[in-house]
C-alpha positions as CSV (number, residue, x, y, z in Angstrom):
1,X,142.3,96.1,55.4
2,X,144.0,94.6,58.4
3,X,143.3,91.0,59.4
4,X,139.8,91.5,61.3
5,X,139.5,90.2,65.4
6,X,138.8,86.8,65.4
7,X,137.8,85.5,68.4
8,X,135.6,82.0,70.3
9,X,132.3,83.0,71.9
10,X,131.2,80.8,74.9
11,X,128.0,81.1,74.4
12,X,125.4,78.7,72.1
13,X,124.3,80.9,69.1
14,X,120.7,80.0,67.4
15,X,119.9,82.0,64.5
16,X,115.9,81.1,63.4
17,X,114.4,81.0,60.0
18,X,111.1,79.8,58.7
19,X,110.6,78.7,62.4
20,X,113.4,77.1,62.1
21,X,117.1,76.8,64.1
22,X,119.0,76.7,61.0
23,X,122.2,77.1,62.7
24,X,122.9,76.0,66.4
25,X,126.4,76.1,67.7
26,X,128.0,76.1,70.9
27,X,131.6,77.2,69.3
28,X,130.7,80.1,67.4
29,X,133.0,82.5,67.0
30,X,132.8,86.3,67.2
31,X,134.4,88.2,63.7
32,X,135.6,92.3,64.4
33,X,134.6,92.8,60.3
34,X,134.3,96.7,61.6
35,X,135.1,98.1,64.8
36,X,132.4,98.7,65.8
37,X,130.6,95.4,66.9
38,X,131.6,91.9,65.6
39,X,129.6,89.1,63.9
40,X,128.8,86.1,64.5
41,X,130.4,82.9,61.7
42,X,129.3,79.3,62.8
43,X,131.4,75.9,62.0
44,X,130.2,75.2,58.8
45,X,128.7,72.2,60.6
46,X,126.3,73.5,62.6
47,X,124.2,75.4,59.7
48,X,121.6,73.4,58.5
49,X,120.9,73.2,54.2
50,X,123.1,74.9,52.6
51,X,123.0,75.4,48.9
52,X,125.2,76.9,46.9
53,X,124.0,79.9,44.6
54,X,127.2,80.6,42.6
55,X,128.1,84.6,43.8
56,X,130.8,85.6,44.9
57,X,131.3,88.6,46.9
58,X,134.6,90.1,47.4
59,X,135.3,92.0,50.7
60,X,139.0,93.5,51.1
61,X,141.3,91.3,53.9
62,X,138.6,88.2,54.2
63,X,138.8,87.3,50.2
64,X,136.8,86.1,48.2
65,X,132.7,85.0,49.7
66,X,131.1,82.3,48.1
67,X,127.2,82.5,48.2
68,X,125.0,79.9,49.6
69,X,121.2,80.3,50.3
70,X,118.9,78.5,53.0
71,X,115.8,77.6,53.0
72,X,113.3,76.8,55.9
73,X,109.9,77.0,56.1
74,X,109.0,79.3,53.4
75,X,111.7,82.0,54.0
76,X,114.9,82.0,51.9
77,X,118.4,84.0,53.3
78,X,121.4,84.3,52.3
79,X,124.9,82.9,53.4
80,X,128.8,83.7,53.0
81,X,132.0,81.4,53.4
82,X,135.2,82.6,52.8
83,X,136.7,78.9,51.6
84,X,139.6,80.5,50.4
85,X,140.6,83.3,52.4
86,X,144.0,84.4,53.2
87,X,142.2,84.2,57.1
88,X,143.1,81.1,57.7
89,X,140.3,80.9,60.5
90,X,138.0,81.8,58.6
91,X,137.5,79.3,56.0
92,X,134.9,76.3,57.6
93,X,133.2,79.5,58.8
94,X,129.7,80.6,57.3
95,X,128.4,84.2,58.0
96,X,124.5,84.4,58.2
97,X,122.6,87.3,56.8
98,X,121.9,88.6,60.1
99,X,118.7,90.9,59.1
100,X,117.3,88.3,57.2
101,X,117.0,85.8,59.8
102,X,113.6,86.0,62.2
103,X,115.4,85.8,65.3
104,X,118.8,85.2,67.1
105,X,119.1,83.9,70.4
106,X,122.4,83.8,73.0
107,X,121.7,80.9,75.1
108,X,118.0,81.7,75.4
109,X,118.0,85.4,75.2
110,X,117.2,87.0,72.1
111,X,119.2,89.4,70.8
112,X,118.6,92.1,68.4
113,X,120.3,94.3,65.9
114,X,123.9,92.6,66.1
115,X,125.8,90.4,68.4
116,X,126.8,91.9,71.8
117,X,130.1,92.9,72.0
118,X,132.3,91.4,75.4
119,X,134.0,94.5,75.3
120,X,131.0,96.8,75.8
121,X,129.6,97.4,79.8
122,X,126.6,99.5,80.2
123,X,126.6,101.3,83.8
124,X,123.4,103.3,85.2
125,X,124.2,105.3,88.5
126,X,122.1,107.4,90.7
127,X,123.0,111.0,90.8
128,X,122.6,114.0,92.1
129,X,123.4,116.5,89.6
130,X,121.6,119.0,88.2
131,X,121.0,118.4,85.2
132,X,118.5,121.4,82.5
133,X,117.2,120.4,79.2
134,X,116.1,123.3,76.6
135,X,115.1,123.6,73.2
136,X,115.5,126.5,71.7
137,X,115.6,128.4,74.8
138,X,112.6,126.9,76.6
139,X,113.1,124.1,80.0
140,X,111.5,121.3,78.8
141,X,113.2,118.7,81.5
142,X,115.3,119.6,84.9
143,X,116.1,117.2,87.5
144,X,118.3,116.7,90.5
145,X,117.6,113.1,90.8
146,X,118.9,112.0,87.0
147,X,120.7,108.1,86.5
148,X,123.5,108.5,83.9
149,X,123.8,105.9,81.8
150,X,127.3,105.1,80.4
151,X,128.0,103.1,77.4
152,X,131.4,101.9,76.4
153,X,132.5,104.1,73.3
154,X,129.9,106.1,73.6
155,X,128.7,109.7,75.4
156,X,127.2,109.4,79.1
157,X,123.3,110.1,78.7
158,X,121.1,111.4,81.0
159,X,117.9,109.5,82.1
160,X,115.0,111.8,84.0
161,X,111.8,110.9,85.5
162,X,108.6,111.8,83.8
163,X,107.9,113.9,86.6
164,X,110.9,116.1,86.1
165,X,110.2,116.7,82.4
166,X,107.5,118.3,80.6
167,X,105.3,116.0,79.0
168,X,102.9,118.4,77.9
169,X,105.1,119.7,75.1
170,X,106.7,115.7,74.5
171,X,104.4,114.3,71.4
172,X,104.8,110.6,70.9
173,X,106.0,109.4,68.0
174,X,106.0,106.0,65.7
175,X,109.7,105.4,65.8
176,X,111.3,102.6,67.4
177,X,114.8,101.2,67.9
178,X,115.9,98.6,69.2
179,X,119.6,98.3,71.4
180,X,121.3,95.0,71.6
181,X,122.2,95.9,75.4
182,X,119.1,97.8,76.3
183,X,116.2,96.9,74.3
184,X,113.4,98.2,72.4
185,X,112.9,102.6,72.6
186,X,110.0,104.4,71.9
187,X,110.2,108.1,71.3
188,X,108.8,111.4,71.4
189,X,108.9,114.3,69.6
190,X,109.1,117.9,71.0
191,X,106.8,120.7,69.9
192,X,107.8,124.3,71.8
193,X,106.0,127.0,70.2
194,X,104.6,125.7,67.3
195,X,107.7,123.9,66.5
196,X,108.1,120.1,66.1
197,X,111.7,118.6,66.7
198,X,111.2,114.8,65.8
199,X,112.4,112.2,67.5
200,X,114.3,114.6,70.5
201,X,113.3,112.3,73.5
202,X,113.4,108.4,74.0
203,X,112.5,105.8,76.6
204,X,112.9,102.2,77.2
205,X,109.5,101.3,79.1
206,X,110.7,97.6,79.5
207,X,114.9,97.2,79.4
208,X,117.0,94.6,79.5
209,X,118.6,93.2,82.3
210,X,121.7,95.6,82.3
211,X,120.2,98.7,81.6
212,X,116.8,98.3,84.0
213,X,117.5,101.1,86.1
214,X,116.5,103.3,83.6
215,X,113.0,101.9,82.9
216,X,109.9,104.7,82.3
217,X,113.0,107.2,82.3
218,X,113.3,110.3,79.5
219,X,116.7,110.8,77.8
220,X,117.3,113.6,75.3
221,X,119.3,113.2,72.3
222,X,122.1,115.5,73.6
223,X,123.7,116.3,70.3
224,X,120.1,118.2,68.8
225,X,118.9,119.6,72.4
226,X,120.9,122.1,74.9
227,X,122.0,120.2,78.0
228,X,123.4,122.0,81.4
229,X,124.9,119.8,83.9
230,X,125.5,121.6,87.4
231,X,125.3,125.2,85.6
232,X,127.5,124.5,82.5
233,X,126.5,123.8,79.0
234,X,127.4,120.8,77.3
């Protein structure tokens, strides 16, 4: 493994457990351990009671991790420093156990499911293409009034309003994500003809900031439905 991105975040970084900030830094720092989103490692200062539990967790190009566990309020996580890295950087570093903490906060916003990446933009434009859902064979949404939503490293998806799609065959469903840049989803499966394709549509009834131009829209998950855009399959 290549020496990971290693880079300062500007932001204060809270990370809550118990009820409790048990780490608070203004000079985090954001670590690329895959490329797909970095996380966050704090000065060893600014995490609050750690204790060491005595495992060690080897991870190829950062070394060897040292365990430490925090407590607050009732909860218990777990911790990682790489003391003895061959990263130099890395070493007064300690990497939290992100799911395992209630609640992570950039300056005052929470955050959820990782860190935002500063190399990731979400863009949501207006169009006027015409844009056909089906499964198997049967129109379930068309629209000439779609917003496409574009996400760095990732496919452009197409937003339609309720009132372009047919909700009568859209069943809602108990599953929910959550997206670091756009917030919480709630989704729908689609029954044509007796058939029930889970979890084929999702909205995002209350985005964040970036992405609000898509609030109460439908999006298909493009990869298991048949999308035309302007006449052409996808």
């Amino acid at each position: 493994m290549e020496k990971p991105r290693i880079e300062p975040s500007a932001k204060r970084v809270r990370a809550y457990l118990g009820g409790q900030a048990v780490a608070d830094s203004t000079r985090p720092m954001l670590v690329w351990e895959h490329p797909y989103y970095p996380a966050y490692y704090f000065p060893v200062d600014d995490v609050q009671g750690l204790v060491p539990d005595g495992t060690v967790t080897s991870t190829p190009g950062l070394g060897d991790g040292h365990g430490f566990t925090i407590s607050a309020g009732g909860s218990r996580a777990a911790a990682l420093r790489y003391s003895d890295s061959p990263v130099e950087e890395l070493r007064d570093l300690v990497r939290l156990d992100w799911n395992a903490m209630d609640a992570w906060f950039e300056e005052d916003e929470e955050v959820f499911v990782h860190p935002r990446s500063p190399y990731v933009r979400v863009d949501v434009l207006s169009s006027s293409r015409h844009v056909r859902i089906e499964v198997d064979g049967v129109t379930v949404a068309e629209s000439h009034h779609p917003r496409l939503l574009f996400e760095t490293g990732l496919p452009v998806r197409y937003y339609l309003p309720k009132t372009h799609v047919r909700m009568d065959l859209l069943e809602p469903s108990d599953t929910v994500t959550r997206c670091p840049y756009k917030g919480q989803a709630e989704y729908w499966s689609i029954n044509v003809e007796g058939r029930t394709h889970p979890d084929l549509a999702w909205s995002y009834r209350a985005p964040l900031a970036e992405s609000q131009q898509v609030a109460g829209l439908v999006c298909f998950y493009d990869e298991k439905v048949t999308v035309f855009v302007d006449g052409v399959r996808q």
